[in-house]
C-alpha positions in Angstrom: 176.4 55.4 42.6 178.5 58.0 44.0 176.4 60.8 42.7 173.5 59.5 44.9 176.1 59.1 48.0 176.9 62.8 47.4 172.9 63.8 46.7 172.3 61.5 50.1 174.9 63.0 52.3 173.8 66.7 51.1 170.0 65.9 52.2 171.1 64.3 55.4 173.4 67.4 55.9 170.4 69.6 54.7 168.5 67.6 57.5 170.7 68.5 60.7 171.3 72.0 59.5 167.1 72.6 59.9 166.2 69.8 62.6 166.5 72.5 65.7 164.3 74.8 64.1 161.3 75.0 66.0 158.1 77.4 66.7 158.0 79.6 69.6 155.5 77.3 71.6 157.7 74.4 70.8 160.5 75.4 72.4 159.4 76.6 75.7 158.0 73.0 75.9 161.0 71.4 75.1 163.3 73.8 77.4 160.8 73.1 80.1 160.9 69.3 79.7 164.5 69.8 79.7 165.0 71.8 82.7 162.5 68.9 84.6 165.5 66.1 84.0 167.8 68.5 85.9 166.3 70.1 88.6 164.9 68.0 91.9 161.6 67.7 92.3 159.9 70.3 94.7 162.0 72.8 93.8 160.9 76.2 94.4 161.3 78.4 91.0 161.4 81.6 89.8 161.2 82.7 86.3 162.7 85.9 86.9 163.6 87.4 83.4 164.0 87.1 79.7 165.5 89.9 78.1 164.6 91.0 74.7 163.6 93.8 72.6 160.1 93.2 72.3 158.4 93.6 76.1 154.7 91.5 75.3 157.2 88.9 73.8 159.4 88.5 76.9 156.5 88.6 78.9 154.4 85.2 77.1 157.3 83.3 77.4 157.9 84.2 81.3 154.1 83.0 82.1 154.5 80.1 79.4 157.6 78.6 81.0 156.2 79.2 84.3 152.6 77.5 83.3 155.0 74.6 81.6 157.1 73.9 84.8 154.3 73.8 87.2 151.0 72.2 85.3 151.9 69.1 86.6 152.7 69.8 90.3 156.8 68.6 90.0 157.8 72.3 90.6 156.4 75.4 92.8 156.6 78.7 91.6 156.8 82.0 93.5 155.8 85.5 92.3 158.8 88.2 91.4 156.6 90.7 89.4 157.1 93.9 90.8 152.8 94.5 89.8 151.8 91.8 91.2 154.0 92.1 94.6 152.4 95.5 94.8 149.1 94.0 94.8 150.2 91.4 97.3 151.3 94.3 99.6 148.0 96.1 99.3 146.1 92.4 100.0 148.3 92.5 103.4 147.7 95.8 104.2 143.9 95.6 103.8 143.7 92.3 105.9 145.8 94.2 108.7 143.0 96.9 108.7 140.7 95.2 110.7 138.3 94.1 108.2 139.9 90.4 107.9 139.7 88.5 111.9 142.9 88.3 113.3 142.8 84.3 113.0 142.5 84.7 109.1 144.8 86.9 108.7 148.0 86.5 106.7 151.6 87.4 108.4 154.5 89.1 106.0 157.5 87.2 106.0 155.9 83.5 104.9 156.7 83.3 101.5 158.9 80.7 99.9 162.1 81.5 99.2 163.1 80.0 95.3 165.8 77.5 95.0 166.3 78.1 91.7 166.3 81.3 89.5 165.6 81.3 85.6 166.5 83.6 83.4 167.5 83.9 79.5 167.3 85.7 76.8 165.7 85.8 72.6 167.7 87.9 70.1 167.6 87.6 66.2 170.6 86.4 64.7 170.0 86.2 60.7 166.8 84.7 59.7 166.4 82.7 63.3 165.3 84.0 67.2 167.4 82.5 69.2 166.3 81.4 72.9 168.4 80.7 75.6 167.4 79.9 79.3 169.7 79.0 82.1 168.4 78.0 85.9 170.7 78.9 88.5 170.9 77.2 92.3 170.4 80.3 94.6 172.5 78.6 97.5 175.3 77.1 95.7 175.5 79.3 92.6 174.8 75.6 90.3 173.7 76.5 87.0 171.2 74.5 84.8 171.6 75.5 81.1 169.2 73.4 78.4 170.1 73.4 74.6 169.8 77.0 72.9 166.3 76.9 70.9 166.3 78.2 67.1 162.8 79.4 65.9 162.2 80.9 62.4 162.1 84.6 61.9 158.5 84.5 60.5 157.0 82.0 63.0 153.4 83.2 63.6 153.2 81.9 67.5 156.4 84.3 67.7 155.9 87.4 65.1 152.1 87.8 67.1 154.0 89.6 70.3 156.1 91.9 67.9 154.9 95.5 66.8 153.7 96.1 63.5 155.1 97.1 60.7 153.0 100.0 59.7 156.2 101.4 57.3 154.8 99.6 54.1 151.7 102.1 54.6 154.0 105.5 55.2 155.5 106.2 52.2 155.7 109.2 50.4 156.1 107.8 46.5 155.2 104.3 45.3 156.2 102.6 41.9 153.8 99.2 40.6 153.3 97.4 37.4 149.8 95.5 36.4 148.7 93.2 34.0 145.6 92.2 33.0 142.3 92.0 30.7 140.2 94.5 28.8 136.6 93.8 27.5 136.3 96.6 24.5 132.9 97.7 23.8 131.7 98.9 20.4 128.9 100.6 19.2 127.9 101.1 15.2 125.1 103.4 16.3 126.4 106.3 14.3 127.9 104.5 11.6 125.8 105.3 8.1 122.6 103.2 8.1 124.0 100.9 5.4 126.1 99.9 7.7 124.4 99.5 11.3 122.6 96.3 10.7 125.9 94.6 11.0 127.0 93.1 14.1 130.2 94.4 16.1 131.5 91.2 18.6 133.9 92.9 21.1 137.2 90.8 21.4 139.1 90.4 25.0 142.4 91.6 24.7 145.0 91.6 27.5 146.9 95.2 28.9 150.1 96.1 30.7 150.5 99.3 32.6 153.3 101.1 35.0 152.4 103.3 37.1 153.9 106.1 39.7 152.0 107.4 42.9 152.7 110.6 45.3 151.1 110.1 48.5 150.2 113.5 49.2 148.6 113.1 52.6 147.6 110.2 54.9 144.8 109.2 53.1 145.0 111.0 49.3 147.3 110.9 46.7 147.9 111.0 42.7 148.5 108.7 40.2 150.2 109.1 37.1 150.1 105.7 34.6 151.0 104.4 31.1 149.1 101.9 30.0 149.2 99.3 26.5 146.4 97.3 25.0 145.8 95.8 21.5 141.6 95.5 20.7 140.1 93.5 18.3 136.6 93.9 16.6 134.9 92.0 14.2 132.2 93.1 11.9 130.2 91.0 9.9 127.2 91.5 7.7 125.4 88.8 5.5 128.5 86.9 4.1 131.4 89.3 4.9 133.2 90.3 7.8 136.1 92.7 7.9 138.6 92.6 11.3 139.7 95.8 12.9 143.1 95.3 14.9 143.5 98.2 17.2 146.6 99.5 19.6 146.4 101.8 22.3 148.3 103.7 24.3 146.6 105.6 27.5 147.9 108.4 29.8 146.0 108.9 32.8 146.3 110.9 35.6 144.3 109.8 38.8 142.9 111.5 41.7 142.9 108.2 44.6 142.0 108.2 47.9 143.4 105.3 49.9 141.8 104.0 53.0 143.7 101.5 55.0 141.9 98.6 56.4 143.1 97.0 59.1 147.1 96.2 59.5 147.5 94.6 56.1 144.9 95.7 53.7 144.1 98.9 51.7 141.2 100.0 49.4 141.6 102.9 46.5 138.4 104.3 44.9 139.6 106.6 42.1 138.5 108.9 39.2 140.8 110.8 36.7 141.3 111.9 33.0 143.1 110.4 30.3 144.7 110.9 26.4 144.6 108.1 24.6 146.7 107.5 21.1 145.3 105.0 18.8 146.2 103.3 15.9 145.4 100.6 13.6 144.4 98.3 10.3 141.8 96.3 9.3 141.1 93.5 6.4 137.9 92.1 5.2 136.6 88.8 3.9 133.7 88.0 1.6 131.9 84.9 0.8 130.1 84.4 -2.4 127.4 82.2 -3.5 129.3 78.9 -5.0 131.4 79.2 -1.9 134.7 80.9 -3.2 136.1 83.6 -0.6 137.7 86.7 -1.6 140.1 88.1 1.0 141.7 91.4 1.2 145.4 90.4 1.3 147.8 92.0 4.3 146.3 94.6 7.0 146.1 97.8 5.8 146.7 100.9 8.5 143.9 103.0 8.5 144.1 105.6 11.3 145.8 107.3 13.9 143.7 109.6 16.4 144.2 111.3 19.7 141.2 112.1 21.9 140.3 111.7 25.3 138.1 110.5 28.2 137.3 110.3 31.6 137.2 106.8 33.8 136.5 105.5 37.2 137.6 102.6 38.8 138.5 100.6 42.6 141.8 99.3 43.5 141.6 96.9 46.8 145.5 95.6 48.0 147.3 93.9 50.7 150.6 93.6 52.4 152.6 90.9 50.3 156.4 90.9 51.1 158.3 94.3 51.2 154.9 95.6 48.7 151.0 95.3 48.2 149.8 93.3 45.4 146.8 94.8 44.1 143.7 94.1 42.4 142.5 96.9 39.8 139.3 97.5 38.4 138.2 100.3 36.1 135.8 102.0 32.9 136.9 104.2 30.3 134.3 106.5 29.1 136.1 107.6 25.6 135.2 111.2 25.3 136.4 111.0 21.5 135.6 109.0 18.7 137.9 106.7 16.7 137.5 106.5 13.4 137.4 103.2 11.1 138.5 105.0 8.2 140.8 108.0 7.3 141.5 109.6 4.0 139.7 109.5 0.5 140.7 105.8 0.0 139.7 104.3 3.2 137.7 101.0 3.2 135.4 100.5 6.1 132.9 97.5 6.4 132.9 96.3 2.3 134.0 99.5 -0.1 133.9 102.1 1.9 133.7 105.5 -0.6 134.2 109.1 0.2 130.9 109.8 0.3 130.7 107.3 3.1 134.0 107.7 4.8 132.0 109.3 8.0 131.2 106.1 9.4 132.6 105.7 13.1 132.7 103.5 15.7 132.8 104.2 19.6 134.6 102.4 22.2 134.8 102.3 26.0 137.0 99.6 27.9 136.4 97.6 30.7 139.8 96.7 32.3 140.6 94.3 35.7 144.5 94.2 36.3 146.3 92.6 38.9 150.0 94.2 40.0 152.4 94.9 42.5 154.0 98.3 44.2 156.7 99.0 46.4 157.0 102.2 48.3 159.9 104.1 48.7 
Protein backbone atom coordinates (compact mmCIF):
# COMPACT_ATOMS: atom_id res chain seq x y z
CA UNK A 1 0.00 0.00 0.00
CA UNK A 2 2.48 2.57 0.67
CA UNK A 3 4.51 1.74 -2.44
CA UNK A 4 1.49 2.65 -4.56
CA UNK A 5 0.96 6.02 -2.38
CA UNK A 6 4.59 6.82 -3.28
CA UNK A 7 4.19 5.46 -7.21
CA UNK A 8 0.67 7.75 -7.05
CA UNK A 9 2.16 10.90 -5.58
CA UNK A 10 5.30 10.64 -8.09
CA UNK A 11 2.76 10.47 -11.21
CA UNK A 12 0.62 13.18 -9.80
CA UNK A 13 3.92 15.14 -9.18
CA UNK A 14 5.10 13.98 -12.80
CA UNK A 15 1.61 15.44 -13.83
CA UNK A 16 2.06 19.19 -12.53
CA UNK A 17 5.64 19.35 -13.52
CA UNK A 18 4.42 18.89 -17.50
CA UNK A 19 0.69 20.27 -17.29
CA UNK A 20 1.91 23.96 -18.56
CA UNK A 21 3.60 22.66 -21.41
CA UNK A 22 1.92 23.73 -24.32
CA UNK A 23 2.35 24.32 -28.32
CA UNK A 24 3.10 27.58 -29.64
CA UNK A 25 -0.50 28.14 -30.97
CA UNK A 26 -1.81 27.14 -27.71
CA UNK A 27 -0.48 29.59 -25.79
CA UNK A 28 -1.15 32.67 -27.62
CA UNK A 29 -4.77 31.46 -27.26
CA UNK A 30 -4.69 30.98 -23.78
CA UNK A 31 -2.65 34.37 -23.10
CA UNK A 32 -5.26 36.01 -25.19
CA UNK A 33 -8.22 34.56 -23.35
CA UNK A 34 -6.43 35.57 -20.35
CA UNK A 35 -5.76 39.11 -21.15
CA UNK A 36 -9.77 39.33 -22.21
CA UNK A 37 -10.78 38.67 -18.24
CA UNK A 38 -8.63 41.74 -17.39
CA UNK A 39 -8.90 44.33 -19.73
CA UNK A 40 -12.38 46.43 -20.39
CA UNK A 41 -14.10 45.90 -23.17
CA UNK A 42 -13.40 48.44 -26.12
CA UNK A 43 -10.19 48.89 -25.24
CA UNK A 44 -7.97 50.19 -27.85
CA UNK A 45 -4.66 47.82 -28.10
CA UNK A 46 -1.54 47.72 -29.34
CA UNK A 47 0.70 44.77 -29.69
CA UNK A 48 3.68 46.67 -29.81
CA UNK A 49 6.66 44.12 -29.42
CA UNK A 50 7.93 40.65 -28.62
CA UNK A 51 11.48 40.38 -28.39
CA UNK A 52 13.30 37.41 -29.34
CA UNK A 53 16.08 36.01 -31.26
CA UNK A 54 14.36 34.68 -34.07
CA UNK A 55 12.62 37.96 -36.17
CA UNK A 56 9.71 35.69 -38.39
CA UNK A 57 9.10 34.15 -34.86
CA UNK A 58 8.42 37.43 -33.07
CA UNK A 59 6.64 38.59 -35.85
CA UNK A 60 3.64 35.36 -36.06
CA UNK A 61 3.03 35.80 -32.69
CA UNK A 62 2.52 39.79 -32.82
CA UNK A 63 -0.26 39.23 -35.74
CA UNK A 64 -1.50 35.91 -33.91
CA UNK A 65 -2.12 37.73 -30.57
CA UNK A 66 -3.46 40.64 -32.39
CA UNK A 67 -5.89 38.27 -34.74
CA UNK A 68 -6.76 36.41 -31.17
CA UNK A 69 -7.76 39.67 -29.29
CA UNK A 70 -9.83 41.15 -31.98
CA UNK A 71 -11.74 38.20 -33.97
CA UNK A 72 -14.50 38.68 -31.88
CA UNK A 73 -14.95 42.44 -31.85
CA UNK A 74 -14.26 42.85 -27.67
CA UNK A 75 -11.02 44.79 -28.45
CA UNK A 76 -9.76 47.36 -31.36
CA UNK A 77 -6.49 47.33 -32.55
CA UNK A 78 -4.30 50.15 -33.98
CA UNK A 79 -1.27 49.82 -36.32
CA UNK A 80 2.42 50.50 -34.81
CA UNK A 81 4.46 48.90 -37.63
CA UNK A 82 6.82 51.27 -38.83
CA UNK A 83 6.09 49.48 -42.82
CA UNK A 84 2.86 49.67 -42.60
CA UNK A 85 2.68 53.40 -41.06
CA UNK A 86 4.91 54.27 -44.03
CA UNK A 87 2.38 53.02 -46.30
CA UNK A 88 -0.38 54.75 -44.40
CA UNK A 89 1.64 58.03 -44.90
CA UNK A 90 1.95 57.52 -48.64
CA UNK A 91 -2.10 56.56 -48.77
CA UNK A 92 -2.49 60.24 -47.09
CA UNK A 93 -0.24 61.88 -49.29
CA UNK A 94 -1.70 60.49 -52.52
CA UNK A 95 -5.41 61.39 -51.40
CA UNK A 96 -3.99 65.05 -50.65
CA UNK A 97 -2.83 65.16 -54.31
CA UNK A 98 -5.93 65.96 -55.81
CA UNK A 99 -6.79 62.73 -57.21
CA UNK A 100 -9.19 61.71 -54.12
CA UNK A 101 -12.38 64.77 -53.81
CA UNK A 102 -11.88 66.75 -51.00
CA UNK A 103 -15.11 65.27 -49.30
CA UNK A 104 -13.46 61.76 -49.33
CA UNK A 105 -10.51 62.57 -48.27
CA UNK A 106 -8.89 61.48 -45.04
CA UNK A 107 -7.42 64.16 -42.37
CA UNK A 108 -3.97 63.18 -40.39
CA UNK A 109 -4.44 63.35 -36.87
CA UNK A 110 -7.73 60.85 -36.50
CA UNK A 111 -6.31 57.80 -35.42
CA UNK A 112 -6.99 56.17 -32.11
CA UNK A 113 -4.91 56.52 -29.57
CA UNK A 114 -4.25 52.70 -27.60
CA UNK A 115 -5.20 52.39 -24.07
CA UNK A 116 -3.32 49.60 -23.64
CA UNK A 117 0.24 48.50 -24.84
CA UNK A 118 1.44 44.76 -25.06
CA UNK A 119 4.58 43.68 -25.13
CA UNK A 120 6.69 40.43 -24.08
CA UNK A 121 9.09 38.35 -24.76
CA UNK A 122 10.16 34.17 -25.79
CA UNK A 123 13.70 32.93 -24.81
CA UNK A 124 14.82 29.29 -24.33
CA UNK A 125 15.59 28.28 -20.99
CA UNK A 126 16.69 24.40 -21.07
CA UNK A 127 14.52 22.25 -23.21
CA UNK A 128 11.37 24.83 -22.96
CA UNK A 129 10.54 28.52 -24.92
CA UNK A 130 9.34 30.47 -22.48
CA UNK A 131 6.58 33.22 -23.35
CA UNK A 132 5.77 36.02 -21.40
CA UNK A 133 3.37 38.94 -22.29
CA UNK A 134 2.36 41.84 -20.10
CA UNK A 135 -0.37 44.74 -21.14
CA UNK A 136 0.27 47.95 -19.75
CA UNK A 137 -2.52 51.04 -19.22
CA UNK A 138 -0.90 53.95 -21.22
CA UNK A 139 -2.71 56.59 -18.88
CA UNK A 140 -2.19 55.23 -15.52
CA UNK A 141 0.93 53.01 -16.03
CA UNK A 142 -1.58 49.67 -14.77
CA UNK A 143 -0.01 46.63 -15.91
CA UNK A 144 -1.83 43.39 -17.07
CA UNK A 145 0.55 40.33 -16.74
CA UNK A 146 -1.09 36.68 -17.70
CA UNK A 147 0.67 33.36 -16.59
CA UNK A 148 4.25 32.79 -18.27
CA UNK A 149 3.59 30.07 -21.19
CA UNK A 150 6.07 27.00 -21.39
CA UNK A 151 6.24 25.35 -24.93
CA UNK A 152 8.52 22.46 -25.85
CA UNK A 153 11.81 23.00 -27.51
CA UNK A 154 10.87 20.85 -30.50
CA UNK A 155 7.23 22.04 -30.98
CA UNK A 156 6.64 22.04 -34.79
CA UNK A 157 4.04 25.21 -34.79
CA UNK A 158 7.24 26.91 -32.99
CA UNK A 159 10.61 25.31 -34.62
CA UNK A 160 8.72 26.31 -38.35
CA UNK A 161 9.72 30.30 -37.74
CA UNK A 162 13.43 29.28 -36.68
CA UNK A 163 16.38 29.04 -39.28
CA UNK A 164 17.65 25.89 -40.30
CA UNK A 165 20.09 24.01 -39.23
CA UNK A 166 22.11 23.46 -42.26
CA UNK A 167 25.40 22.42 -39.88
CA UNK A 168 24.63 18.56 -39.97
CA UNK A 169 25.34 18.99 -43.97
CA UNK A 170 28.83 21.11 -43.48
CA UNK A 171 31.11 19.00 -42.13
CA UNK A 172 34.47 18.27 -43.17
CA UNK A 173 34.88 14.37 -41.84
CA UNK A 174 32.03 11.95 -40.90
CA UNK A 175 32.28 8.59 -38.96
CA UNK A 176 28.97 5.80 -39.52
CA UNK A 177 28.53 2.15 -38.81
CA UNK A 178 25.97 -0.20 -40.97
CA UNK A 179 24.51 -3.35 -40.70
CA UNK A 180 22.74 -5.35 -42.94
CA UNK A 181 22.26 -8.31 -45.56
CA UNK A 182 24.26 -9.82 -48.40
CA UNK A 183 22.75 -12.14 -51.12
CA UNK A 184 26.09 -14.12 -52.39
CA UNK A 185 25.96 -15.28 -55.88
CA UNK A 186 27.87 -18.32 -57.15
CA UNK A 187 28.66 -19.61 -60.26
CA UNK A 188 30.17 -23.42 -61.04
CA UNK A 189 30.69 -22.42 -64.68
CA UNK A 190 34.38 -23.09 -64.58
CA UNK A 191 34.42 -25.73 -62.20
CA UNK A 192 35.62 -29.27 -64.09
CA UNK A 193 32.58 -30.65 -65.98
CA UNK A 194 32.24 -33.46 -63.56
CA UNK A 195 31.31 -31.16 -61.34
CA UNK A 196 28.96 -28.41 -63.05
CA UNK A 197 25.84 -30.34 -63.24
CA UNK A 198 25.53 -29.75 -59.51
CA UNK A 199 23.60 -27.09 -58.13
CA UNK A 200 25.08 -24.04 -56.04
CA UNK A 201 21.98 -22.44 -53.76
CA UNK A 202 23.35 -19.02 -52.53
CA UNK A 203 22.74 -18.58 -48.73
CA UNK A 204 21.79 -14.89 -47.20
CA UNK A 205 24.21 -14.00 -44.76
CA UNK A 206 24.18 -10.77 -42.70
CA UNK A 207 27.33 -7.95 -42.75
CA UNK A 208 28.67 -5.20 -40.48
CA UNK A 209 30.80 -2.36 -41.70
CA UNK A 210 32.52 1.08 -40.22
CA UNK A 211 33.19 3.42 -42.27
CA UNK A 212 35.17 7.06 -42.41
CA UNK A 213 34.33 9.89 -44.96
CA UNK A 214 36.33 13.24 -45.99
CA UNK A 215 34.15 15.65 -47.45
CA UNK A 216 36.36 17.13 -49.88
CA UNK A 217 34.16 19.72 -51.38
CA UNK A 218 30.50 20.76 -51.22
CA UNK A 219 29.23 18.07 -53.13
CA UNK A 220 32.26 15.13 -53.42
CA UNK A 221 34.09 13.31 -51.04
CA UNK A 222 35.83 9.82 -50.19
CA UNK A 223 35.10 6.98 -48.37
CA UNK A 224 37.28 4.59 -46.84
CA UNK A 225 35.29 1.26 -45.08
CA UNK A 226 35.85 -2.10 -43.47
CA UNK A 227 33.46 -4.38 -43.83
CA UNK A 228 32.60 -8.30 -42.37
CA UNK A 229 30.37 -10.99 -43.75
CA UNK A 230 30.24 -14.83 -43.34
CA UNK A 231 28.66 -16.64 -46.83
CA UNK A 232 27.30 -19.91 -47.07
CA UNK A 233 27.02 -22.20 -50.16
CA UNK A 234 25.60 -25.34 -50.67
CA UNK A 235 26.35 -27.80 -53.37
CA UNK A 236 24.57 -30.80 -54.01
CA UNK A 237 24.66 -33.39 -56.62
CA UNK A 238 22.52 -36.74 -56.82
CA UNK A 239 22.62 -37.78 -53.11
CA UNK A 240 25.49 -35.65 -51.71
CA UNK A 241 25.95 -32.20 -50.76
CA UNK A 242 29.03 -30.65 -49.30
CA UNK A 243 28.59 -27.02 -47.37
CA UNK A 244 31.17 -24.20 -47.95
CA UNK A 245 31.30 -21.72 -44.88
CA UNK A 246 32.98 -18.67 -46.03
CA UNK A 247 34.38 -15.26 -44.13
CA UNK A 248 35.26 -12.18 -45.56
CA UNK A 249 36.84 -9.24 -44.90
CA UNK A 250 36.51 -6.15 -47.51
CA UNK A 251 38.49 -2.90 -47.86
CA UNK A 252 37.12 -0.46 -50.08
CA UNK A 253 37.82 2.80 -50.90
CA UNK A 254 34.93 4.94 -52.54
CA UNK A 255 34.71 7.83 -54.73
CA UNK A 256 30.88 9.50 -53.56
CA UNK A 257 29.31 12.27 -54.70
CA UNK A 258 26.61 13.64 -52.36
CA UNK A 259 23.75 15.66 -53.44
CA UNK A 260 21.56 17.24 -50.79
CA UNK A 261 17.96 17.22 -51.21
CA UNK A 262 16.05 19.51 -49.73
CA UNK A 263 16.70 20.65 -45.83
CA UNK A 264 16.86 17.09 -44.42
CA UNK A 265 17.66 14.65 -47.02
CA UNK A 266 20.81 13.48 -48.95
CA UNK A 267 21.45 11.00 -51.82
CA UNK A 268 25.18 9.35 -52.54
CA UNK A 269 25.72 7.51 -55.83
CA UNK A 270 29.21 5.93 -55.55
CA UNK A 271 31.80 3.65 -57.36
CA UNK A 272 35.19 2.44 -55.90
CA UNK A 273 37.76 -0.52 -55.62
CA UNK A 274 38.18 -3.01 -53.04
CA UNK A 275 40.70 -6.02 -51.47
CA UNK A 276 38.95 -8.58 -50.13
CA UNK A 277 40.59 -11.51 -47.71
CA UNK A 278 38.77 -14.72 -47.64
CA UNK A 279 38.84 -17.63 -45.82
CA UNK A 280 37.07 -20.76 -45.09
CA UNK A 281 36.07 -24.69 -44.65
CA UNK A 282 33.71 -26.93 -45.95
CA UNK A 283 32.21 -30.57 -45.08
CA UNK A 284 30.25 -32.89 -47.16
CA UNK A 285 27.43 -35.44 -46.69
CA UNK A 286 26.54 -38.47 -48.76
CA UNK A 287 23.50 -40.64 -48.92
CA UNK A 288 23.65 -44.13 -50.00
CA UNK A 289 21.18 -46.47 -51.28
CA UNK A 290 19.73 -48.37 -47.98
CA UNK A 291 19.56 -44.94 -46.57
CA UNK A 292 22.78 -44.78 -44.24
CA UNK A 293 24.49 -41.22 -44.48
CA UNK A 294 28.12 -40.86 -44.34
CA UNK A 295 29.32 -37.47 -43.11
CA UNK A 296 32.63 -35.89 -43.09
CA UNK A 297 33.18 -35.16 -39.39
CA UNK A 298 34.27 -31.29 -38.27
CA UNK A 299 34.89 -28.42 -40.95
CA UNK A 300 37.94 -28.66 -42.52
CA UNK A 301 39.82 -25.09 -43.63
CA UNK A 302 40.50 -25.09 -47.08
CA UNK A 303 41.67 -21.75 -48.24
CA UNK A 304 42.78 -18.35 -47.79
CA UNK A 305 42.96 -15.87 -50.92
CA UNK A 306 43.41 -12.23 -51.51
CA UNK A 307 42.07 -10.66 -54.70
CA UNK A 308 40.10 -7.95 -55.70
CA UNK A 309 37.17 -6.09 -57.39
CA UNK A 310 35.39 -3.26 -58.34
CA UNK A 311 31.53 -2.27 -56.96
CA UNK A 312 28.87 0.29 -57.39
CA UNK A 313 26.28 1.18 -55.20
CA UNK A 314 23.50 4.24 -53.87
CA UNK A 315 23.30 5.50 -50.48
CA UNK A 316 19.98 7.77 -49.83
CA UNK A 317 19.99 9.50 -45.95
CA UNK A 318 18.22 11.88 -43.87
CA UNK A 319 18.59 14.20 -40.92
CA UNK A 320 17.81 11.94 -37.75
CA UNK A 321 19.00 13.62 -34.41
CA UNK A 322 22.53 15.14 -34.25
CA UNK A 323 23.28 12.44 -37.60
CA UNK A 324 21.71 10.91 -40.94
CA UNK A 325 20.62 7.40 -40.81
CA UNK A 326 21.29 5.91 -44.03
CA UNK A 327 20.12 3.35 -46.39
CA UNK A 328 23.01 1.60 -48.46
CA UNK A 329 22.86 -0.37 -51.40
CA UNK A 330 25.62 -1.89 -53.38
CA UNK A 331 27.29 -4.91 -56.00
CA UNK A 332 30.55 -6.43 -55.81
CA UNK A 333 31.95 -7.47 -58.99
CA UNK A 334 34.94 -9.91 -57.58
CA UNK A 335 37.72 -9.31 -59.94
CA UNK A 336 39.47 -12.61 -58.51
CA UNK A 337 38.50 -16.00 -57.99
CA UNK A 338 38.15 -17.95 -54.80
CA UNK A 339 39.06 -21.12 -54.74
CA UNK A 340 37.18 -24.26 -53.11
CA UNK A 341 40.19 -26.08 -52.65
CA UNK A 342 43.98 -25.51 -51.90
CA UNK A 343 46.80 -27.90 -51.71
CA UNK A 344 47.39 -31.56 -52.98
CA UNK A 345 44.82 -32.90 -50.35
CA UNK A 346 41.99 -30.68 -50.88
CA UNK A 347 38.44 -32.13 -51.14
CA UNK A 348 35.98 -30.19 -53.27
CA UNK A 349 32.40 -31.37 -54.22
CA UNK A 350 32.95 -35.53 -53.22
CA UNK A 351 36.96 -36.49 -53.54
CA UNK A 352 38.41 -33.94 -54.90
CA UNK A 353 42.11 -35.26 -56.39
CA UNK A 354 45.02 -33.32 -57.57
CA UNK A 355 44.36 -33.84 -60.85
CA UNK A 356 41.02 -32.05 -60.23
CA UNK A 357 42.02 -29.53 -57.56
CA UNK A 358 41.40 -26.63 -60.44
CA UNK A 359 37.84 -26.45 -59.74
CA UNK A 360 36.70 -22.87 -58.71
CA UNK A 361 33.90 -21.04 -57.90
CA UNK A 362 33.05 -17.25 -58.49
CA UNK A 363 31.21 -14.94 -56.30
CA UNK A 364 29.79 -11.48 -56.40
CA UNK A 365 27.67 -9.97 -53.49
CA UNK A 366 24.70 -8.14 -53.37
CA UNK A 367 24.58 -6.13 -50.04
CA UNK A 368 21.62 -3.44 -48.64
CA UNK A 369 22.80 -2.04 -45.10
CA UNK A 370 21.19 0.37 -43.09
CA UNK A 371 23.55 2.76 -40.58
CA UNK A 372 24.04 5.88 -38.96
CA UNK A 373 26.92 8.82 -39.16
CA UNK A 374 27.71 11.79 -37.35
CA UNK A 375 29.79 14.54 -38.63
CA UNK A 376 32.39 16.20 -36.99
Amino acid sequence: MKRFLIFMLMLTAGGLVFADIVTLDTAIREIAASLRGQIAKDSVIVVSNIESEYPKLSQHIIDSLTTELTRDGVFHAVERDEKTRDMLARELQFQESGFVPEDMQKRIGREMGADYVILGNIALAGDVYHLTVRATHVESGRRVQPPVKEIKKSDRSLTRFLPVDNSWKEKNVYFGGRGGAVMNIFDLGDANSSYQDGKAESQISFNGAGQFTWQATGWASIQAEFIFFTSEMKWSYEKDWQTVTMSDIVAPLLFKPTFWVGERFLVSPFIGAYLKFAWGSYEWERVYDDGTISRSGDKKDIFFEAFGGVLVGLAMGMKAGPGIVFLDARYFFDGGRSRLASGTDGELLYHQTVEKKSSIYRMHNVMLSIGYMFGF
